[in-house]
N, C-alpha and C positions, 0 to 999 in steps of 0.2 A: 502345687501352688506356684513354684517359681516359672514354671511353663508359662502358665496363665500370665501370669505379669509380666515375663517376656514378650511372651505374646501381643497382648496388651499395648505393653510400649511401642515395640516393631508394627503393627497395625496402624496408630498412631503417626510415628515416622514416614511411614509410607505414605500417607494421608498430606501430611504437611507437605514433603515432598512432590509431590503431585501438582497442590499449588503453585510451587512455589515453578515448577517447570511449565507451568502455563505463564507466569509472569514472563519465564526466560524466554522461549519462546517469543511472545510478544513484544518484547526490547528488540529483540534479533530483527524481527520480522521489521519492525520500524525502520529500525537503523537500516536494514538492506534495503529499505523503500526509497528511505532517504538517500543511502551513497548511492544508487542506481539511479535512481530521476536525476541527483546532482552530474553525475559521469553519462549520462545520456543527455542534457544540456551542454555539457562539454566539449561532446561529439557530435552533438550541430553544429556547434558555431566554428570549431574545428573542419570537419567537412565542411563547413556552408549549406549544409543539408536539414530541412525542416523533419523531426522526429515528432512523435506522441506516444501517450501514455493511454491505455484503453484499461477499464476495469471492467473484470465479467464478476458472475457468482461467485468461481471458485479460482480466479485466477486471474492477473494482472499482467498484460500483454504492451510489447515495446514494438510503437510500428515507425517506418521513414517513409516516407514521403517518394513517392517512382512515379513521374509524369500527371499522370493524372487519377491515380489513386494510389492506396494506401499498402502496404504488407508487412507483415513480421518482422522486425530486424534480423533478427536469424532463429533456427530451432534448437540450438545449439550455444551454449558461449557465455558469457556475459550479459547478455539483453535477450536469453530466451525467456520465455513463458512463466511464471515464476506461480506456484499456485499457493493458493490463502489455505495456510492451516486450516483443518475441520474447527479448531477450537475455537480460531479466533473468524471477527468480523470486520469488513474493509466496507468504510462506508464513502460516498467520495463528493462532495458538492462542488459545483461550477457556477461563479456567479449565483454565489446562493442560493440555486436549486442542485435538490439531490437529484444525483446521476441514476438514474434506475440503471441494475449492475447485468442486467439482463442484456440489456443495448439498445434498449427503446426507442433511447434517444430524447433530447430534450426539444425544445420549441424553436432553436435554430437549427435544429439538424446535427448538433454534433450526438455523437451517440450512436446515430443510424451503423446496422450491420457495417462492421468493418471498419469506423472512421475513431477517430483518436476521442475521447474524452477532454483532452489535457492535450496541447502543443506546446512543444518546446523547439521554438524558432532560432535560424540560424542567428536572428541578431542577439540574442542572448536574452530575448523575451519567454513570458511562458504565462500562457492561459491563467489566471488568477484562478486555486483550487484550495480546496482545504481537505485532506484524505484523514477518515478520523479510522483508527485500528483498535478495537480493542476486544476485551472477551465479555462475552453474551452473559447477562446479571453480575456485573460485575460491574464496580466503579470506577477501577483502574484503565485508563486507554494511551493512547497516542495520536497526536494529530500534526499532520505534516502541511503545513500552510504556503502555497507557491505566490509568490506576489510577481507582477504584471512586469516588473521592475530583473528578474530572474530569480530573486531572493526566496532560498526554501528555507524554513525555519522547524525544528522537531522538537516537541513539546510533551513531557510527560502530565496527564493527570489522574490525579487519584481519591479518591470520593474524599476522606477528611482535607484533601488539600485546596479544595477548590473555594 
């Protein structure tokens, strides 16, 4: 009997825990959205060099700007490739339409294979964006808000808070 109830409890535990490592996860994941767009803004206007931020499916890509198109900042490092948890969701609007994360591209063309979602210009400007992060049935998310201004702001919410 005392197995069982062991059992029981530690089954339990595990369960809770589980959630609770999808929250932590998604804080991390925020937060590294945020210092990273923030420290890739930084390093435009630093360089003097125009950066962007591209969202795919499974992964969120840091590109600069090279003559006349676009590439990778590096494969490696700091501003490599950063990929989206299975668990969680990166949803990302521009000018309040959604970014389809595919790379469709939106009705000006940004989006199109290879080109930024999100620029973050040497002057210290940055494509007005709202990236919401959160997990799929669930009420809890994040949304990182870029205003036109450079100002990024990270916002937690959570379904009774709203």
């Amino acid at each position: 009997m005392v197995l069982i109830i062991v059992g029981v409890v530690l089954s339990a535990a595990m369960l809770s825990m589980r959630g609770d490592r999808r929250a932590d996860v998604l804080r991390e994941e925020a937060e590294r959205l945020l210092a990273l767009t923030r420290l890739a803004r930084e390093e435009a206007i630093m360089r003097g060099q125009e950066l962007g931020l591209r969202v795919e499916t499974d992964q969120y890509v840091f590109l600069t700007r090279r003559e006349n198109d676009w590439a990778p900042v590096e494969s490696e490092g700091v501003f490599r490739p950063r990929p989206i948890p299975p668990e969680l969701t990166l949803c990302l609007q521009v000018d309040g339409v959604e970014v389809a994360a595919s790379g469709s591209g939106d009705r000006r063309g940004r989006g199109a294979k290879g080109l930024p979602h999100v620029a973050l210009w040497s002057s210290g400007e940055v494509t007005p964006f709202l990236a919401i992060l959160g997990i799929p049935d669930e009420d809890e998310r994040y949304t990182l808000e870029g205003r036109a201004n450079g100002a990024l702001t990270l916002k937690r919410h959570a379904g009774a808070d709203e």
